[in-house]
C-alpha positions as semicolon CSV with decimal commas, in nm:
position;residue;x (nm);y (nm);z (nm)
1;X;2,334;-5,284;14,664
2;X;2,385;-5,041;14,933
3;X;2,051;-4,873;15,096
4;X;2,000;-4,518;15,086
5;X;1,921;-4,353;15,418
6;X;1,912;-4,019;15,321
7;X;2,144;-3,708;15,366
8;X;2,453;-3,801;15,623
9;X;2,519;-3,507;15,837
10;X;2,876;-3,481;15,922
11;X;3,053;-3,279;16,228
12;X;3,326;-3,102;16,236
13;X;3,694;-3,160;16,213
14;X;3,879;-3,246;16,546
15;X;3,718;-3,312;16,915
16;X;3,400;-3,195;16,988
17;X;3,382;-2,855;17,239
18;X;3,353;-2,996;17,587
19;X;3,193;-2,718;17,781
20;X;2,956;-2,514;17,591
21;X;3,048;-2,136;17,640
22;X;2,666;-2,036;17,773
23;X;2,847;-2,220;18,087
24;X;3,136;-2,028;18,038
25;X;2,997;-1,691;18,293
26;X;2,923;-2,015;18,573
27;X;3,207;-2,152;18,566
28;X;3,382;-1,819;18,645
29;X;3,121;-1,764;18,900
30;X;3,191;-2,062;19,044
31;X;3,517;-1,986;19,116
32;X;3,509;-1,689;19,264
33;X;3,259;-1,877;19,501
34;X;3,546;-2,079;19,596
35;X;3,506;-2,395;19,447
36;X;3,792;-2,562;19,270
37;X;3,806;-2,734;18,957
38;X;3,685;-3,080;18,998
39;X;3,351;-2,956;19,239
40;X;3,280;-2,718;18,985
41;X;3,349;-3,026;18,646
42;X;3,108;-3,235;18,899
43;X;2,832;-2,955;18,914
44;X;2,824;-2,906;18,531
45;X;2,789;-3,288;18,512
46;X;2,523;-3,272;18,749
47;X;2,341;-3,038;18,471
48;X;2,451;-3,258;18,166
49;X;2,749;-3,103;18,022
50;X;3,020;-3,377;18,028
51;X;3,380;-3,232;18,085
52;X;3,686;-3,262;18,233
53;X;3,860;-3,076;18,559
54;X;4,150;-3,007;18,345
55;X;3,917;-2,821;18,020
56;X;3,766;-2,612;18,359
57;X;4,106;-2,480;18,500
58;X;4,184;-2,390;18,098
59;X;3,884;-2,161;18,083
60;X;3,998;-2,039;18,429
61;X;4,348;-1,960;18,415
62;X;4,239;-1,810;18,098
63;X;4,419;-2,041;17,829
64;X;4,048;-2,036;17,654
65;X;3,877;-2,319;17,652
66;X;3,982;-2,515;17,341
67;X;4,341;-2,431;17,373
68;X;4,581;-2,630;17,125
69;X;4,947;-2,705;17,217
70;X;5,155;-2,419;17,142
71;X;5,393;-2,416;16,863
């Protein structure tokens, strides 16, 4: 017999948002500061938001964030 833990929460569908957009002003900021994208993917991991250089320069060159391949 299987146990019953309770309610499952599920997330959802497809990868999780990498950079939450309350960051999304800094990173801008940042920029115009003159850092480039990796400094600025190392400072937001220095405050806890795990992402990559290459989801920072999609916010930045204005692709949006969560971009999908186009068709």
């Amino acid at each position: 017999m299987i146990p019953d833990h309770g309610k499952v929460e599920r997330r959802g569908a497809g990868r999780p948002r990498s950079i939450p957009p309350e960051f999304f002003d800094t990173i801008l900021q940042l920029y115009k500061t003159g850092l480039g994208y990796r400094s600025i993917t190392t400072h937001l991991r220095g405050v806890g938001v795990s992402t990559t250089f290459s989801a920072v320069r999609r916010l930045i060159k204005g692709q949006g964030a969560y971009a999908g391949p186009s068709d």
